[in-house]
C-alpha positions as CSV (number, residue, x, y, z in Angstrom):
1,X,148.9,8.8,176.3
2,X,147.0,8.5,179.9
3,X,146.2,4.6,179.1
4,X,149.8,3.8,178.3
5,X,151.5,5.5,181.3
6,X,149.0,3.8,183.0
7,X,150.1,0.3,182.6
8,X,148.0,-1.4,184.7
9,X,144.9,-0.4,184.0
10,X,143.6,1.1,187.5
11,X,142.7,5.0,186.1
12,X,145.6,6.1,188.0
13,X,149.4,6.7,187.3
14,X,151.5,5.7,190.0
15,X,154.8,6.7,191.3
16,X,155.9,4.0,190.2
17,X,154.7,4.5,186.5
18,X,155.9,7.5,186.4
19,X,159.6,6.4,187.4
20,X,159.3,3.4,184.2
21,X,158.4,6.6,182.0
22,X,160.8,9.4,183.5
23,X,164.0,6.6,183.3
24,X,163.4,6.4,179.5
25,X,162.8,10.3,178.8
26,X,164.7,13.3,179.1
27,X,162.5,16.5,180.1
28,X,164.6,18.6,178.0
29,X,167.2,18.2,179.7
30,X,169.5,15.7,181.7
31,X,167.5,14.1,184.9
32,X,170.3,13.5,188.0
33,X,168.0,12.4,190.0
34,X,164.6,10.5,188.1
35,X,163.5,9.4,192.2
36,X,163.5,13.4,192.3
37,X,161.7,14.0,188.7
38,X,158.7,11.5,189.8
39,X,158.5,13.3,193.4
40,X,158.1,16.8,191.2
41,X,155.6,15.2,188.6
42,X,153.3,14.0,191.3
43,X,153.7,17.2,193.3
44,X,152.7,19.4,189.9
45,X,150.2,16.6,188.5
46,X,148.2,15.4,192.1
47,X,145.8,17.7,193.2
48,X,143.8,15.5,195.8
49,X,146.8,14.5,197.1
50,X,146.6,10.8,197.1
51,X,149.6,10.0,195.7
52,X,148.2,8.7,192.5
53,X,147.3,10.8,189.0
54,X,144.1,10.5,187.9
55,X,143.2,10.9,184.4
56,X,141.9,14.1,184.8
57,X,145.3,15.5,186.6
58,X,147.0,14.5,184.3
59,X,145.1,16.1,181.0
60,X,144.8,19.6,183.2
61,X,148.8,19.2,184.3
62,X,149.6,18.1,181.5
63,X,147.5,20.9,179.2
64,X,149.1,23.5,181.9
65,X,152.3,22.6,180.9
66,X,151.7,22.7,177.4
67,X,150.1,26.3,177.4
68,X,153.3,27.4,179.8
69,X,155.7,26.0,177.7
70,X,154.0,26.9,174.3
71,X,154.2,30.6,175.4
72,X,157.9,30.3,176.5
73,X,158.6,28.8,173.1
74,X,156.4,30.3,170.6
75,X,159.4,31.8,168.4
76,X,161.8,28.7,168.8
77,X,161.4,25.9,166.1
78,X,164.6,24.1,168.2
79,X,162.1,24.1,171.5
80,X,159.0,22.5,169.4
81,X,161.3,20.2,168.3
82,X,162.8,19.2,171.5
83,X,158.8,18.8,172.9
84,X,158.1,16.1,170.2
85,X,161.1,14.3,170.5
86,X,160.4,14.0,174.2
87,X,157.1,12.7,173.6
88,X,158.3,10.2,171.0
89,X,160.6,9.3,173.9
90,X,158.0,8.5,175.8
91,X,155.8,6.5,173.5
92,X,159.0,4.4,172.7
93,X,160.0,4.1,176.2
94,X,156.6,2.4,177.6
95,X,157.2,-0.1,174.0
96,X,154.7,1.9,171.7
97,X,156.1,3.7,168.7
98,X,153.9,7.0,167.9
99,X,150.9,6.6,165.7
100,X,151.3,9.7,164.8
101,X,155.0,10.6,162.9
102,X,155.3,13.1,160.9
């Protein structure tokens, strides 16, 4: 999922990547603001601060997430649901259908 966020191809997602992919999701909910979404992804995702998420961030954000999530979750089939339909919004969003539908 890294390599397709990453739509250039420099081994880092930019803000501005990250605003292509927020502006075709919902996180669950309704985003007022997506200029405020991208400021909070690269906040939670950017560890060395350079304004940029590298591969690695992102798998350890993003596995963070997932574990946090997962454990707030764990007895609602509605939430699981709501997870892979964001990530089929994503895959869609940046013009790749998921390879793997269930």
């Amino acid at each position: 999922m890294f390599e397709e966020i990453d739509v250039n191809g420099y081994n880092q997602i930019s803000r501005s990547e990250f605003a292509k992919l927020v502006k075709c999701i919902e996180f669950g909910q309704v985003v007022d603001d997506a200029q405020e979404a991208v400021i909070k992804l690269v906040q939670d995702l950017d560890l060395n601060r350079d304004n940029e998420i590298s591969e690695t961030e992102f798998v350890d954000g993003l596995t963070k997430w997932m574990n946090s999530n997962s454990r707030q979750a764990a007895n609602s089939k509605s939430s699981s649901q709501g997870i892979h339909q964001t990530w089929e919004g994503a895959e869609k969003g940046n013009g790749r259908e998921s390879k793997n539908q269930p």
